[in-house]
C-alpha positions as CSV (number, residue, x, y, z in Angstrom):
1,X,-4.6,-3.9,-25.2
2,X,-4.0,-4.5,-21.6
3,X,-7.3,-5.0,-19.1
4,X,-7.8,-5.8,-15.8
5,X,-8.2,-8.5,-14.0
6,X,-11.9,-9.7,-13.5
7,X,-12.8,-13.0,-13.6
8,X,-11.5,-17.2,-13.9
9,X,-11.1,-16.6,-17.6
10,X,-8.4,-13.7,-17.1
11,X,-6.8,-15.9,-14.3
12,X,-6.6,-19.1,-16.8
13,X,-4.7,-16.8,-19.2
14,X,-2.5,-15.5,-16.8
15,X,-1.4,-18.9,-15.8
16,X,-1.4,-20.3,-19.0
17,X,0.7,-17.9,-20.5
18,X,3.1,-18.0,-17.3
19,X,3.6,-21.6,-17.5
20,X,4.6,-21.2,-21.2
21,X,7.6,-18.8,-19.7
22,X,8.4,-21.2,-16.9
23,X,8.4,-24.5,-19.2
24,X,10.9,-22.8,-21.4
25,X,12.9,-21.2,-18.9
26,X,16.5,-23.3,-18.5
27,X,16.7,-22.1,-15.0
28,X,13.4,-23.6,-14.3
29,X,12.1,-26.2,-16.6
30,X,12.9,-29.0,-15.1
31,X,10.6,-28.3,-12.1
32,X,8.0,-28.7,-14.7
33,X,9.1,-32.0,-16.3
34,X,5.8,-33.5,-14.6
35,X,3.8,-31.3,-16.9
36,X,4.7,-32.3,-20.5
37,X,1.7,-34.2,-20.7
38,X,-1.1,-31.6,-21.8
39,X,-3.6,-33.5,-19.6
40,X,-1.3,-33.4,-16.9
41,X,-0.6,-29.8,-17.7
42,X,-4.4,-28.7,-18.0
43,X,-5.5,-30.4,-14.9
44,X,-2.3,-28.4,-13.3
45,X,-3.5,-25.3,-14.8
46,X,-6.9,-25.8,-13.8
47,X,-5.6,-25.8,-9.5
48,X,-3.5,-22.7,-10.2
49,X,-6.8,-20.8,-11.4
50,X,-8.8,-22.0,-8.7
51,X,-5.7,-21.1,-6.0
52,X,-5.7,-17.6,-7.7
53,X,-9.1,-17.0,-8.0
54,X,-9.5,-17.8,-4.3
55,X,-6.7,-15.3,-3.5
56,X,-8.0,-12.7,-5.6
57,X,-11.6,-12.7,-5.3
58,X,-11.6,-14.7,-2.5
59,X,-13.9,-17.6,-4.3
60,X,-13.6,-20.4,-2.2
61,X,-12.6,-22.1,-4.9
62,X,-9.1,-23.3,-3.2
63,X,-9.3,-25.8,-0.4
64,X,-5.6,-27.6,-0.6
65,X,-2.6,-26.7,1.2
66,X,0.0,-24.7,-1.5
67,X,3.0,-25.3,0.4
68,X,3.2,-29.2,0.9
69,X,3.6,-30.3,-2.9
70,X,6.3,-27.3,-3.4
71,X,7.8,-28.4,0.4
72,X,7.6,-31.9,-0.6
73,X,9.4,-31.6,-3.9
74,X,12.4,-29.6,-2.7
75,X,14.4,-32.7,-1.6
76,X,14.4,-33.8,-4.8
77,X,14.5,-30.7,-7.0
78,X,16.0,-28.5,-4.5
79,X,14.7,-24.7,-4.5
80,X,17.6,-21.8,-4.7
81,X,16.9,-18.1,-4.3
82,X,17.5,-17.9,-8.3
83,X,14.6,-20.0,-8.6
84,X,12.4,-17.6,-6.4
85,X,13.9,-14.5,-8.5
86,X,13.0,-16.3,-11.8
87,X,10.0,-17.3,-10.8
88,X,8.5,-13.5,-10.1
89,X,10.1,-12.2,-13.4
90,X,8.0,-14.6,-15.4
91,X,5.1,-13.6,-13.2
92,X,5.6,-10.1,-13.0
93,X,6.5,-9.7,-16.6
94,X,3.4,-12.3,-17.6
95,X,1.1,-10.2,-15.6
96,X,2.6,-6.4,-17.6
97,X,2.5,-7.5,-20.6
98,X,-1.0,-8.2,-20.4
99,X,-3.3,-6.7,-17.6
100,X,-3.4,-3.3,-15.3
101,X,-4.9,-2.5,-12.5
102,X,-5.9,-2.5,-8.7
103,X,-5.9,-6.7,-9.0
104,X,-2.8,-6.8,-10.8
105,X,-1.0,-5.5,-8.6
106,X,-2.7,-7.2,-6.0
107,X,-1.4,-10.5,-7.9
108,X,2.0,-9.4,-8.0
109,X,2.0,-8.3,-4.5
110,X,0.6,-11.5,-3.2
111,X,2.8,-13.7,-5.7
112,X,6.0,-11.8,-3.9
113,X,4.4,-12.6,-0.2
114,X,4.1,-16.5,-1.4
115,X,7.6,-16.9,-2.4
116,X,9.1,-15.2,0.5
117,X,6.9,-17.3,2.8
118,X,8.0,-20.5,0.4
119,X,12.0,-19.6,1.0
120,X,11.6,-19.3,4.5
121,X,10.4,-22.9,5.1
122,X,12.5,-24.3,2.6
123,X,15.3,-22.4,4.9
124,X,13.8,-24.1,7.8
125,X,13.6,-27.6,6.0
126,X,17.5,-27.0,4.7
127,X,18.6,-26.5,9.1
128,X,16.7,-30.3,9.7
């Protein structure tokens, strides 16, 4: 049964369950190739809940900057449109299979803004 979004421990499932899509994706694994390590992955996991929580319910919880490790591995694993497109579907499709409401589509709205935002300064990296 779907719910709503409410709290860290919807957030944590959310992730968890996108990662899962993303590490088994063949467009986009190997931008996760870091994570095979389940401490590695859980300590991961555990920044994504406090990023979303912040942007959610505005927590506080999230004090790095989201950009610079994503900006930062694009010379190396470059970043392609079909990347960005993927990337939403698992989120999207993560966040319908499992939750409704107001903050739902709040997260998918939001998740949208930050890859846009994402493509555009890996655009203006790309013209350096």
């Amino acid at each position: 049964m779907k719910k709503t979004i409410e709290n860290r421990e919807d957030i944590y499932f959310l992730v968890k369950n996108f990662y899962v899509k993303l590490m088994n994706d063949d467009l986009l694994h190997h931008f996760f190739e870091d994570f095979s390590d389940a401490n590695h992955l859980e300590a991961h996991l555990q920044i994504l809940v406090d990023f979303w929580d912040n942007i959610l319910f505005y927590s506080g919880s999230y004090k790095k900057n989201a950009m610079k490790p994503h900006l930062d591995l694009h010379p190396k694993k470059p970043f392609k449109k079909q990347h960005f497109q993927q990337w939403i579907f698992h989120f999207n499709t993560t966040i319908d299979e499992h939750f409704i409401g107001e903050v739902a589509h709040a997260a998918k709205s939001r998740a949208l803004s930050i890859a846009t935002v994402m493509q555009i300064k890996i655009a203006e990296l790309n013209k350096t």
